[in-house]
C-alpha positions, -999 to 999 in steps of 0.1 A, spaced: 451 402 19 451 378 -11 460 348 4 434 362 41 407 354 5 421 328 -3 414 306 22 381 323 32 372 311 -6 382 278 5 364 278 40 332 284 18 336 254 -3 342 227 18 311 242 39 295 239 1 307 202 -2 296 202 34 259 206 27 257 187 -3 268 157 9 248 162 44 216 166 18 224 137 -5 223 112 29 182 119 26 182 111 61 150 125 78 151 148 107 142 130 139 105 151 156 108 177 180 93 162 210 94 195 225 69 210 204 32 210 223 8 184 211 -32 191 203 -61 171 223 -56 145 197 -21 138 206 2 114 181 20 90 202 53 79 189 66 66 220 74 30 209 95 44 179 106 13 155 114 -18 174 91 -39 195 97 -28 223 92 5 243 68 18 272 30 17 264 17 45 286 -20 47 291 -44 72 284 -53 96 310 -94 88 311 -87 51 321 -95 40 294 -62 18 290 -40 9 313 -5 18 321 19 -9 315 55 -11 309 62 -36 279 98 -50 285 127 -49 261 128 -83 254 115 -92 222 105 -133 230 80 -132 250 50 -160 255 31 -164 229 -7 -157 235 -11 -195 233 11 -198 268 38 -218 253 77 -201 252 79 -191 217 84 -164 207 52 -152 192 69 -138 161 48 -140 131 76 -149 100 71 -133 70 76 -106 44 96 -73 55 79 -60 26 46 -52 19 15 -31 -3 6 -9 28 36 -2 44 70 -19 40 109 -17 41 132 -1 21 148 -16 -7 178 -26 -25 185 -33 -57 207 -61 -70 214 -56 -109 212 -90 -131 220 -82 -164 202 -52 -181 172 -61 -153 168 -59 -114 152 -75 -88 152 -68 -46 161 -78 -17 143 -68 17 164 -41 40 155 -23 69 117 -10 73 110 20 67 80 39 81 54 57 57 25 83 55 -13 70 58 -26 93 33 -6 79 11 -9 40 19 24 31 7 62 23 12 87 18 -12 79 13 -47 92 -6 -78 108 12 -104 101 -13 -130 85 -51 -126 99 -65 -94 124 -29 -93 118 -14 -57 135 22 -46 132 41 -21 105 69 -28 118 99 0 120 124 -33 99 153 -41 91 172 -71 108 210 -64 92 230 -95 54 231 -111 36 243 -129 4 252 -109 -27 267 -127 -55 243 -114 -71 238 -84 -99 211 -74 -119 204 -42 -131 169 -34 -165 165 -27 -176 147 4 -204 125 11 -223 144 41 -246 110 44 -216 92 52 -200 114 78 -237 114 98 -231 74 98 -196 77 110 -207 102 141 -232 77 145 -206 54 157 -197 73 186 -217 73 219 -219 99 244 -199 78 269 -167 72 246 -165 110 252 -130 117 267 -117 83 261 -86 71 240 -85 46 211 -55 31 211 -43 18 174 -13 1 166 0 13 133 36 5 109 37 40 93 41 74 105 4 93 119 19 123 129 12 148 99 -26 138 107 -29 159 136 -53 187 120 -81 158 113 -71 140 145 -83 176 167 -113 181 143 -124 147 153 -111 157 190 -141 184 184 -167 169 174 -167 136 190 -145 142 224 -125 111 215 -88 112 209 -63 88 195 -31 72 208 -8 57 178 17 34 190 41 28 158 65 1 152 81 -13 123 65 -35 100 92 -62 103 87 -66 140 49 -58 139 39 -93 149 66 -96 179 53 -62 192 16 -71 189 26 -100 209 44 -80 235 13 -60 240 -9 -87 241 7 -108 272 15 -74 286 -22 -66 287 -16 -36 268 -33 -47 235 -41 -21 215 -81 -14 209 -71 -18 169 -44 -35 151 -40 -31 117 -32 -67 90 -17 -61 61 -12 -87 28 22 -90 52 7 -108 81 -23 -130 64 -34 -146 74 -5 -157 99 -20 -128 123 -50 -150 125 -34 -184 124 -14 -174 155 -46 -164 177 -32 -131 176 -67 -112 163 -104 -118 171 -133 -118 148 -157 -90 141 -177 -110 163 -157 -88 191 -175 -54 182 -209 -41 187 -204 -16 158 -225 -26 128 -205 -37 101 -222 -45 74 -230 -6 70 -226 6 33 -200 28 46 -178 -7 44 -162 -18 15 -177 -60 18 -159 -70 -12 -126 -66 3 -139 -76 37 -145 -111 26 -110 -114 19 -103 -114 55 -121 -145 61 -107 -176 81 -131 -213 90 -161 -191 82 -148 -157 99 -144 -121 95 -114 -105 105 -105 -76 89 -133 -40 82 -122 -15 53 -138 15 49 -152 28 16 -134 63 -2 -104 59 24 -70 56 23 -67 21 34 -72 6 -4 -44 7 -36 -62 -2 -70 -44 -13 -104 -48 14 -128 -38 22 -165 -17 55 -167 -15 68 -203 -1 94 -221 -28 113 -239 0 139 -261 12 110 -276 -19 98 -285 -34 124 -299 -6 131 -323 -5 98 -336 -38 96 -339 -47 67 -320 -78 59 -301 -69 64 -264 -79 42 -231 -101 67 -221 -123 63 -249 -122 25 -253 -128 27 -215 -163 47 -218 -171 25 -245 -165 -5 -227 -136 -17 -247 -110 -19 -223 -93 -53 -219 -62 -71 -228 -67 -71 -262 -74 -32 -271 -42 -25 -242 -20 -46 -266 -35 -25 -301 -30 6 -285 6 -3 -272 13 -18 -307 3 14 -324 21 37 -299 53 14 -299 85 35 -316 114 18 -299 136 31 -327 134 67 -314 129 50 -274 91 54 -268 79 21 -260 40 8 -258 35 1 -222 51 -10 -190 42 -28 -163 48 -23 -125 41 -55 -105 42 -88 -134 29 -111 -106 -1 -87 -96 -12 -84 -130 -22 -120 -130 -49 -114 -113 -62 -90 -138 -73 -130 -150 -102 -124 -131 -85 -148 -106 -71 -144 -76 -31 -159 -75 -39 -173 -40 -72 -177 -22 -74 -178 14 -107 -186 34 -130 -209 53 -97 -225 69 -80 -236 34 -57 -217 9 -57 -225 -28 -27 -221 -51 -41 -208 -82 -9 -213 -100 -19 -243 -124 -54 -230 -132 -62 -219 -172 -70 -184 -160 -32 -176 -145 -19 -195 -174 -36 -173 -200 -25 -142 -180 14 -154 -175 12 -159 -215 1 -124 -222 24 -110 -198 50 -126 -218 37 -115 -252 39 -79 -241 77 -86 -240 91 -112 -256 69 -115 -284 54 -75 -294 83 -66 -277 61 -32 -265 78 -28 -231 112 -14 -218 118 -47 -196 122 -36 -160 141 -5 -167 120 17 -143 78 19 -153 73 53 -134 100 66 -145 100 59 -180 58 71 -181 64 102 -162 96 109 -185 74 101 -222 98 69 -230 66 46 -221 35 57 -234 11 38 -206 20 21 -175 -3 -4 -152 6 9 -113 -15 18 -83 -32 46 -81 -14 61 -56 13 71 -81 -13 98 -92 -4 124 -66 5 160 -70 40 148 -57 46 115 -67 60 102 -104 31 102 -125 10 134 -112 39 150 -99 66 150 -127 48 138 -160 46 173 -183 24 160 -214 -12 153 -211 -21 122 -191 -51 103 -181 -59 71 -162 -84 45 -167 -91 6 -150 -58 -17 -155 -68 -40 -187 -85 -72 -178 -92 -106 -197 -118 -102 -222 -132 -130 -210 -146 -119 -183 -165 -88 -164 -140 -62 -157 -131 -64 -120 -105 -37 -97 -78 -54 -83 -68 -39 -54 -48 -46 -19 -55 -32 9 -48 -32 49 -74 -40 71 -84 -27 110 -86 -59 129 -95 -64 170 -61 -79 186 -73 -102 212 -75 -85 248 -86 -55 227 -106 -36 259 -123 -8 235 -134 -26 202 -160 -2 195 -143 32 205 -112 17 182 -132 13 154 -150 44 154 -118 65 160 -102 47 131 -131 49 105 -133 83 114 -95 87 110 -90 68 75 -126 79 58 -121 109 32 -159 118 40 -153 135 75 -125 158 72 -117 184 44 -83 182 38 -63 216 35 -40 195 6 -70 185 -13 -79 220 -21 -41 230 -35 -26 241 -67 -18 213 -93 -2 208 -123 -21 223 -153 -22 190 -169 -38 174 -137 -64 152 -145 -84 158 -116 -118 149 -126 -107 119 -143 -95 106 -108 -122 115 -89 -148 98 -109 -124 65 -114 -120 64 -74 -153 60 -73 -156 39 -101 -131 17 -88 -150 14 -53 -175 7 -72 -163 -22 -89 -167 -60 -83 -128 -65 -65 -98 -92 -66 -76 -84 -41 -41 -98 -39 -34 -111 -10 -5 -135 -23 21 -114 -1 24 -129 37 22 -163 19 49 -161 -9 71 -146 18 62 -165 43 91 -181 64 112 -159 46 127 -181 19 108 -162 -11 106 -128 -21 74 -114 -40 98 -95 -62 120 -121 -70 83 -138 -81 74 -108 -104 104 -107 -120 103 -146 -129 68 -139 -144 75 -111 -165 109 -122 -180 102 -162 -180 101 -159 -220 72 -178 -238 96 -211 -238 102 -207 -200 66 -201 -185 56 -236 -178 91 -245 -160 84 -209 -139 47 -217 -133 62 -251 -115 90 -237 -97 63 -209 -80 37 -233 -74 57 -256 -55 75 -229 -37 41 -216 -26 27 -252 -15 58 -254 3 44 -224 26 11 -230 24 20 -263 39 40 -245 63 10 -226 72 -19 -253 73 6 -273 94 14 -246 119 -26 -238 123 -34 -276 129 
């Protein structure tokens, strides 16, 4: 009998080990495609290569064509290349996994494997210090809920958004190609389904082969009606003739219910490619996370207050950080996410792309004075950590503020999800020198050329990305009592608000795939006040270098 327990005792623990291990792989469960789907059915049928069947929908409204596994193809141009757009793996909408490679007491990345990622949240992988990227697949298992908030929504802008659709796109399919997973969209995808008769059809592929499968669609005549163009593919999207301009849709616009500012980013030889709409998910912004506990019992004046007093810049972040700074008992001042983003908190741009030329902003006084202060932070005040993990280190009270995206802020993630003193969030910090702009990145809907449906496609994705048409069950949810809801809300609009920089220094650091964007924020941040000048040169020439590439390949 005692042994017969014996080994049922051990039978239980290697099932124990068993489960731990299978748990600790964090691999995620593959859908059940035998569930039944709504009317506004999520189509993962292409899965994440770039190739796949492209089924059409059952209205006619697309065609049925079969793309073929091969991943060459023609280019749209005619010639035998293979219409590949080269580039970064990695990117601020949707992006591959990571791995780390330790130098030192610091870490910077190297691309892996894509990963695919949730529209509402607008994201991928994310650094855990300057230039740190992990993968993000964890959850927060215990809260403490007491609040609850409900996001208003603009009723104005919903009228203009039905006001897109016409009584004959009733019944018809927009067909969007997309690098992240839709599926958990459903609920707004059948409300939409309801009110409007249209459905959608995502076809999903990884952002690493998002050009070669755009491609494939295209000389397959299976383009989709909208494509999306991430910092990733820009302009190299456009360069290749892959995209048409907004020239392509009747839709109007230049409604309010359009975010122009970042529009104009999007521009190429004195055209429009790319439409982002206001109060949706398709925009990150810079913010300032800071840790109001520790301010208020040191007695400090906080960012929020300098904030509503118009103070903010890069001269009261660096007083507050000095007088929060206690790396004796390992709090430190501030932290910093992305170094090379923060440049453009300058009130300049790192790169400029439009009317057919791209300027490397490098050299100019702006950057400089912004690579300096960057530098100060840590080499000089010594108020940051250096790369040892910004979210982590804010949500855990070792780092009293942090400059990230304001995605960082939700009920799961590492700031709203796991930070347990008092926190707020303002603007990140820019020069004093100038008016106080958001700098933001952002994904754009663009027409692919063939595109047969511009104007259904755009309405079904406005409809689908805009926070003005669908009351999310998750926005109305318990939170963590130290939520700072109403601060959010009002800086999201704020933010929108706001005169905009957007980075869009991505597809053309990475470009051709000798450079890595990490690899860039890394040299800015720990470059050292001796070194920035010698860094400066080795980036700027590294960037002409593609941006030669580029011009050369477009002429």
């Amino acid at each position: 009998m005692k042994m017969k327990r014996l080994v049922s005792l051990a039978l239980v623990c290697v099932l124990a080990v068993t489960l731990l291990l299978t748990s600790a792989c964090g691999k995620k469960p593959e859908p059940d495609t035998s569930k039944p789907t709504l009317p506004g059915d999520v189509s993962t049928d292409v899965g994440g290569n770039a190739t796949g069947d492209v089924s059409g929908d059952t209205t006619g409204d697309s065609t049925t064509g079969d793309v073929s596994g091969d991943t060459t193809g023609s280019d749209v141009s005619g010639d035998s290349t293979t219409g590949d757009v080269s580039g970064s793996t990695t990117g601020n909408s949707g992006s591959g996994n990571k791995i780390t490679q330790q130098t030192g007491n610091n870490k910077t990345t190297k691309p892996s494997d894509n990963k695919t990622t949730k529209p509402s949240d607008n994201k991928t992988t994310k650094p855990t210090g300057s230039g740190i990227l992990v993968d993000n697949n964890k959850t927060t298992t215990s809260r403490t809920t007491t609040t609850t908030t409900e996001r208003p929504m603009d009723k104005n802008v919903k009228d203009k958004i039905l006001g897109m659709f016409t009584p004959a796109m009733k019944g018809k399919t927009a067909t969007i190609l997309i690098h992240f997973e839709a599926e958990n969209d459903t609920p707004r995808l059948q409300q939409m389904y309801d009110e409007t008769g249209v459905k959608i059809k995502f076809l999903i592929c990884d952002l690493k082969d998002y050009g070669t499968r755009l491609s494939a669609l295209i000389n397959a005549s299976a383009a989709p009606d909208i494509a999306y163009m991430t910092g990733n593919h820009w302009p190299s999207l456009v360069i290749k003739g892959f995209m048409q301009d907004l020239s392509a849709t009747k839709q109007d616009t230049t409604m309010d219910i359009f975010d122009q500012d970042l529009m104009k980013a999007y521009t190429w030889n004195d055209k429009q490619y790319g439409v982002i709409t206001k109060n949706s998910t398709e925009g990150h912004f810079q913010v300032t996370y800071y840790n109001k506990t520790i301010f208020n019992r040191k007695g400090v004046t906080d960012p929020g207050t300098l904030y509503k007093q118009g103070k903010w810049n890069w001269d009261t972040f660096l007083d507050c950080a000095k007088q929060v700074n206690d790396p004796n008992n390992g709090v430190w001042g501030c932290e910093l996410y992305a170094s090379h983003t923060f440049l453009c908190t300058s009130g300049m741009p790192i790169i400029e792309v439009g009317n057919g030329v791209i300027n490397n902003n490098l050299d100019k006084q702006p950057i400089i004075d912004a690579w300096n202060f960057v530098n100060q932070l840590h080499h000089v005040d010594k108020v940051t950590t250096g790369l040892a993990g910004a979210d982590e280190n804010f949500a855990t009270g070792k780092s009293v503020m942090m400059v990230g995206m304001n995605w960082m802020w939700g009920t799961v993630e590492p700031i709203g999800g796991t930070t347990k003193d008092d926190w707020g969030v303002v603007p990140a910090p820019c020069s004093p020198d100038i008016t106080p702009v958001a700098i933001s990145s952002s994904r754009a809907a663009c027409f692919p050329v063939g595109s047969r449906n511009p104007d259904l496609g755009l309405a079904a994705y406005v409809y689908w990305c805009s926070n003005d048409v669908y009351k999310d069950p998750d926005d109305v949810e318990d939170q963590p009592a130290n939520y700072p809801a109403n601060e959010i809300q009002e800086l999201t609009a704020a933010l929108w608000d706001m005169p905009k920089i957007m980075d869009v220094s991505q597809g053309i650091v990475e470009y051709g795939g000798e450079y890595n964007e990490w690899d860039f924020s890394f040299d800015v941040f720990q470059a050292g006040m001796s070194g920035i000048n010698t860094n400066i040169n080795k980036w700027k020439s590294a960037i002409d270098v593609n941006i030669k590439r580029i011009m050369t390949e477009f002429s």
